[in-house]
C-alpha positions as CSV (number, residue, x, y, z in Angstrom):
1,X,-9.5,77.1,9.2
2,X,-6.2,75.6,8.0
3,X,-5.6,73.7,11.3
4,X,-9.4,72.0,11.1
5,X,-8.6,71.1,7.8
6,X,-5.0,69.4,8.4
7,X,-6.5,67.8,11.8
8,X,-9.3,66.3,9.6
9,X,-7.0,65.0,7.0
10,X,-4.6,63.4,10.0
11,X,-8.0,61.5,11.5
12,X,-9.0,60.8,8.0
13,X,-5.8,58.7,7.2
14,X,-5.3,57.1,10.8
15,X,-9.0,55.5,10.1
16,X,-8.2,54.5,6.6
17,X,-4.4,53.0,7.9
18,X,-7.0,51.0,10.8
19,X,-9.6,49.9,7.9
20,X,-6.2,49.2,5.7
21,X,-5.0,46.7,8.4
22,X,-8.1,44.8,9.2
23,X,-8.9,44.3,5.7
24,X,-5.6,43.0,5.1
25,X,-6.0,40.6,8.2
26,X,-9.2,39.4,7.2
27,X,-8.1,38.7,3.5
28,X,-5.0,36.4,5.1
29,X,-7.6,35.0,6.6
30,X,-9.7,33.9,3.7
31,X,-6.9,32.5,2.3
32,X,-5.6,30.4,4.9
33,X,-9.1,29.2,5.7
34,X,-9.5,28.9,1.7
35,X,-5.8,27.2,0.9
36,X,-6.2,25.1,3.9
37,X,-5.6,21.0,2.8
38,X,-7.8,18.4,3.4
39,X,-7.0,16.5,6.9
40,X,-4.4,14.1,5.9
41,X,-4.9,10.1,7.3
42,X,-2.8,9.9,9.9
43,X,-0.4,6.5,9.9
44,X,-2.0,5.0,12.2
45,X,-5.8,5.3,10.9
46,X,-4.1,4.1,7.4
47,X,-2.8,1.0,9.0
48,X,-5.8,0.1,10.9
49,X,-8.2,0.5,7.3
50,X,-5.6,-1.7,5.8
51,X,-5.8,-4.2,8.2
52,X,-9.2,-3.9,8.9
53,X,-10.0,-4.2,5.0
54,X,-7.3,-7.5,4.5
55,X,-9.4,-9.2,7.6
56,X,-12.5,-9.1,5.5
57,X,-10.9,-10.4,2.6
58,X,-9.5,-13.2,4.5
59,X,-13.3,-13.8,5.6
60,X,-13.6,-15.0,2.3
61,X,-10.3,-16.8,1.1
62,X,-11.4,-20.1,-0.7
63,X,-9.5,-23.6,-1.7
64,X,-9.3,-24.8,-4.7
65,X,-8.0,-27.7,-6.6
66,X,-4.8,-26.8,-9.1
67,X,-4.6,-29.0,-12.0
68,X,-0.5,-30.3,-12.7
69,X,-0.7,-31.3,-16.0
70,X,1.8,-34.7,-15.7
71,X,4.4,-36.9,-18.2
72,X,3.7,-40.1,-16.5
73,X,0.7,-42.3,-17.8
74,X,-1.1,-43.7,-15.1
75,X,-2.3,-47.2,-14.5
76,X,-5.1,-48.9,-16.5
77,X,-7.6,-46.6,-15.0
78,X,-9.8,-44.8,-17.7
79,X,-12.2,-43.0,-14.9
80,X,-8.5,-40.7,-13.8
81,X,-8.6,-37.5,-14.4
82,X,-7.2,-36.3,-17.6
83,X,-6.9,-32.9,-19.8
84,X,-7.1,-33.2,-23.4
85,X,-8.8,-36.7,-23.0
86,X,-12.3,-37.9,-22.4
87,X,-12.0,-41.7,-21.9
88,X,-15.3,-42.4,-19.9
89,X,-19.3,-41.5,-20.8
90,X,-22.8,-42.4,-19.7
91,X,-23.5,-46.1,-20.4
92,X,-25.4,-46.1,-23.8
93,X,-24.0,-42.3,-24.7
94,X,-22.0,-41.4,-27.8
95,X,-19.5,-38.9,-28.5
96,X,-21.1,-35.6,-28.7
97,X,-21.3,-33.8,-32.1
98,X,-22.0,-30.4,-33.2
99,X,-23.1,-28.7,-36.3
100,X,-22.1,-31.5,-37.7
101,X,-18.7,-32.1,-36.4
102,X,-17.6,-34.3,-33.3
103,X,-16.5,-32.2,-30.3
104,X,-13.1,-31.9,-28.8
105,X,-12.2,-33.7,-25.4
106,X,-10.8,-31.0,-23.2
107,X,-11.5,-32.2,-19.5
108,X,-12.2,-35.6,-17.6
109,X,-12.7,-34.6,-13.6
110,X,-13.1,-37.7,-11.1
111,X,-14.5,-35.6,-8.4
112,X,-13.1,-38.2,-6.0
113,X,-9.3,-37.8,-6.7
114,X,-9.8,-33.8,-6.1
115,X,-8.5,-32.5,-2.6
116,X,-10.9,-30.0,-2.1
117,X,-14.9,-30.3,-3.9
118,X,-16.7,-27.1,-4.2
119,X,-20.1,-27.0,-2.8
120,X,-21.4,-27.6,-6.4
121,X,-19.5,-30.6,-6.9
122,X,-20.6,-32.3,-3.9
123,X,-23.3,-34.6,-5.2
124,X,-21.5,-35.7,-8.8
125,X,-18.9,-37.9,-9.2
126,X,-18.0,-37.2,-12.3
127,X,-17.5,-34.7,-15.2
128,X,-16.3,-33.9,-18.6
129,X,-16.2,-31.0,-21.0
130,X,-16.3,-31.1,-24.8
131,X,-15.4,-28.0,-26.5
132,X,-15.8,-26.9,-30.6
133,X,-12.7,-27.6,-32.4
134,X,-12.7,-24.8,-34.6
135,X,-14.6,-21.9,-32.9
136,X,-15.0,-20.5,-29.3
137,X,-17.9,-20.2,-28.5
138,X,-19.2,-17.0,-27.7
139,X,-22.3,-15.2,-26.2
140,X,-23.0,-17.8,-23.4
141,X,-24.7,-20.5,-25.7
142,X,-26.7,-23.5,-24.4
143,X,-24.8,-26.1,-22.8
144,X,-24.1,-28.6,-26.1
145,X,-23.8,-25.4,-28.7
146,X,-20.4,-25.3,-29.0
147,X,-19.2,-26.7,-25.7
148,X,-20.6,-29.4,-23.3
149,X,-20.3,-30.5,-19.8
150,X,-21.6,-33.7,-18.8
151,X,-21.9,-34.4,-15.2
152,X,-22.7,-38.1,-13.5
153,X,-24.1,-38.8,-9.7
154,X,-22.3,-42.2,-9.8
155,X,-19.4,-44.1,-11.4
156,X,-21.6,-47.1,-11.9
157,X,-24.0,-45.0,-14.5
158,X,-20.0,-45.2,-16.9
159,X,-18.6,-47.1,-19.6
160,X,-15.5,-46.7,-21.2
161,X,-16.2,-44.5,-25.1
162,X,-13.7,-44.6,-27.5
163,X,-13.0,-41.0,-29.7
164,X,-13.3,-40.9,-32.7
165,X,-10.9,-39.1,-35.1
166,X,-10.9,-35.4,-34.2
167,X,-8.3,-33.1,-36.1
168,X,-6.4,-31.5,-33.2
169,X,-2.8,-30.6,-32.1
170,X,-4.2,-31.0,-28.3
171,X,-2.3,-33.2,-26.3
172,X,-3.6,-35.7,-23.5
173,X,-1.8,-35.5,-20.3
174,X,-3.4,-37.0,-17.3
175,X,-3.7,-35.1,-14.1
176,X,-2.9,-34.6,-10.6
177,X,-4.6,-32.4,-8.1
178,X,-2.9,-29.9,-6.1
179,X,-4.6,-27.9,-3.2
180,X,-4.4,-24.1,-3.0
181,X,-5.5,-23.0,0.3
182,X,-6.4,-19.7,0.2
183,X,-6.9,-18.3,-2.8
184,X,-8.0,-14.5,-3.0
185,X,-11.1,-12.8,-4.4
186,X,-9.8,-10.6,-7.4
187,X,-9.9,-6.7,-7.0
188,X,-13.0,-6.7,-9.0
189,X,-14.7,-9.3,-7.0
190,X,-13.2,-7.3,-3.5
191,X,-15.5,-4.6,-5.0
192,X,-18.8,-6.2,-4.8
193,X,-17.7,-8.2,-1.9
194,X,-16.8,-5.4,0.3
195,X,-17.7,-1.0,1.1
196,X,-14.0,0.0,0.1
197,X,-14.9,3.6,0.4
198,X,-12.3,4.3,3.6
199,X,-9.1,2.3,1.5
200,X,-9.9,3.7,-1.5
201,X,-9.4,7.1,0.0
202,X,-5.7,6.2,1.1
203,X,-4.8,7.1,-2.0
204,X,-1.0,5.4,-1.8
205,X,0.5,2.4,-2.6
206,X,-1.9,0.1,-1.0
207,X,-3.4,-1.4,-3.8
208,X,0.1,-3.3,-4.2
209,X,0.0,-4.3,-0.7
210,X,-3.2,-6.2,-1.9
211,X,-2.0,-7.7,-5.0
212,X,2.0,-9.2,-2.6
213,X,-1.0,-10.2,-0.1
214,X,-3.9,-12.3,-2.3
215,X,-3.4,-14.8,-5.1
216,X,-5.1,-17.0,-7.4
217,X,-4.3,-19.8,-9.9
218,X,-4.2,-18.7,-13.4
219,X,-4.6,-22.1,-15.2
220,X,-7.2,-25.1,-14.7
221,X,-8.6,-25.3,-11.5
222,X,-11.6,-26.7,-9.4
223,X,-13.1,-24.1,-7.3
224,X,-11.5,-21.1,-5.5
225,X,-11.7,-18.2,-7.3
226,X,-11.9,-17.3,-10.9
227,X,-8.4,-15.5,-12.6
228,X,-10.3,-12.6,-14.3
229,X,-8.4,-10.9,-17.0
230,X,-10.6,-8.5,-18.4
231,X,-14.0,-7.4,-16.0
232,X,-16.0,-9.3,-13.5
233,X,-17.4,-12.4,-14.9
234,X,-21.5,-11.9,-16.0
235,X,-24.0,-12.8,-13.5
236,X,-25.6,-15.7,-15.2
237,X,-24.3,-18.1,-12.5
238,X,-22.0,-19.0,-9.9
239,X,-18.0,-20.1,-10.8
240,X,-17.5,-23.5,-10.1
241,X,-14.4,-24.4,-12.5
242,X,-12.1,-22.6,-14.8
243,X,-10.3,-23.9,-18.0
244,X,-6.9,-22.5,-18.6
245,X,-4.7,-22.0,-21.7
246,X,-2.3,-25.0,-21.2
247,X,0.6,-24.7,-23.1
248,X,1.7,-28.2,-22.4
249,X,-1.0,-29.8,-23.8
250,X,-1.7,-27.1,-26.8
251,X,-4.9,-26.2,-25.7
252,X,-5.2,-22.3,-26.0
253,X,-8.6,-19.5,-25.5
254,X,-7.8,-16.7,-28.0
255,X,-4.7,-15.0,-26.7
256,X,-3.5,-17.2,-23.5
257,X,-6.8,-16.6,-22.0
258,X,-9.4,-18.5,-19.2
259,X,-12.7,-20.1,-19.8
260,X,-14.8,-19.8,-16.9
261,X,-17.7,-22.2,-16.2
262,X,-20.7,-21.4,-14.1
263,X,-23.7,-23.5,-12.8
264,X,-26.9,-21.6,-12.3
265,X,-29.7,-22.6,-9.9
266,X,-31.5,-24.4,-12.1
267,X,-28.2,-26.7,-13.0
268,X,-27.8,-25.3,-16.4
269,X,-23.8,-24.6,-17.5
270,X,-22.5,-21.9,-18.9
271,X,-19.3,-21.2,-20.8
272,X,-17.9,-17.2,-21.0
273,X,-14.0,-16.7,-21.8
274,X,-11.8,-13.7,-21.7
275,X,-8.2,-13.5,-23.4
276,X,-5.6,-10.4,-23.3
């Protein structure tokens, strides 16, 4: 009876020693299968997103027209483009006035002299912008509450307007035109523009290789794309100009910031701003 029993207890712990083992083995296992990393992107794959994702963005690179703020006066010509000066209005139009106060001169654009027209441009020949002397206007206003753009098909339809007296330390200086080539979508425009699911997944440092790649003008410019500072600009219609803070001629939105003018499909302007 003693020999059955010590045989049994010998079989008894060679089974549990088997079961021991295999339930060791399968719990390594689990936590391989369970600790196991995601597939990293191999270098390759990340160089071809990268690439493949800058080759749409160049699909939609766009000129634009840089405004160089100069010393020297030019010639007897009061249709040139100017910044801080408004020397030129409809024949039979006055200076425009608001809430009782005459508006500032802030832009004079002879489409002609620009090197590249946007597509909204194409059938004017002229434009100026009056802004608020005292207050920005917020809260896309009507065009004429607080700022104004006046637009004109043909020179002829001018006359030279004299300004009135306007309390401002804003300096006239007139301008000339410089062409950007390619000017880059900002990363919040990229977004709308683009899926960016596969790059966003990289996960490095490519977001900088996108920033050394794309560029855009920061101050006044005619087309190309708008120099966001804070978000995307509203959807109340499409960029056509932006307004910089021009420290040369004193002109300033809120903290060095942009004013951004769109043209909406029934021709209507609008005026948003952002500032740091």
């Amino acid at each position: 009876m003693a020999i059955v029993l010590i045989i049994f207890s010998i079989v008894f712990i060679c089974v549990f020693i088997v079961l021991l083992k295999k339930s060791k083995k399968a719990g390594v296992g689990e936590s391989l299968q369970r600790e196991k990393p995601a597939p990293e992107i191999k270098d390759l794959d990340r160089e071809t997103i990268i690439q493949k994702t800058f080759a749409e963005i160049d699909e939609h690179l766009r000129k634009a027209s840089i405004a160089q703020l100069e010393d020297a006066q030019p010639a007897d010509d009061p249709a040139c483009s100017w910044f801080g000066k408004v020397a030129m209005a409809g024949k039979g139009e006055t200076w425009p006035v608001y809430n009782g106060k005459y508006l500032l001169p802030l832009l004079q654009v002879r489409v002609k002299d620009l090197p590249c027209i946007p597509h909204q441009l194409k059938n004017m020949a002229f434009l100026t912008v009056f802004m608020d002397p005292d207050e920005l206007p917020l809260d896309d206003p009507p065009n004429g509450q607080g700022f104004l753009v006046r637009t004109y098909k043909t020179l002829d339809e001018l006359a030279p307007i004299l300004q009135p007296e306007i309390d401002s330390s804003v300096k006239p200086f007139p301008i000339r035109w410089i062409l950007a080539e390619d000017e880059g979508p900002n990363w919040e425009d990229v977004s709308n523009l683009l899926d960016l699911s596969e790059f966003n997944k990289l996960g490095g440092g490519e977001i900088d290789l996108y920033y050394n790649r794309y560029h855009n003008a920061e101050k006044t410019k005619i087309g190309g794309w708008p120099s966001l500072i804070q978000s995307e600009l509203p959807a109340i219609g499409e960029f056509v100009f932006q307004i910089g803070s021009e420290e040369k001629s004193g002109w300033m939105w809120g903290d060095d910031g942009i004013g951004y003018f769109l043209l909406d499909d029934k021709g209507q302007w609008h005026l948003t701003w952002e500032c740091y």
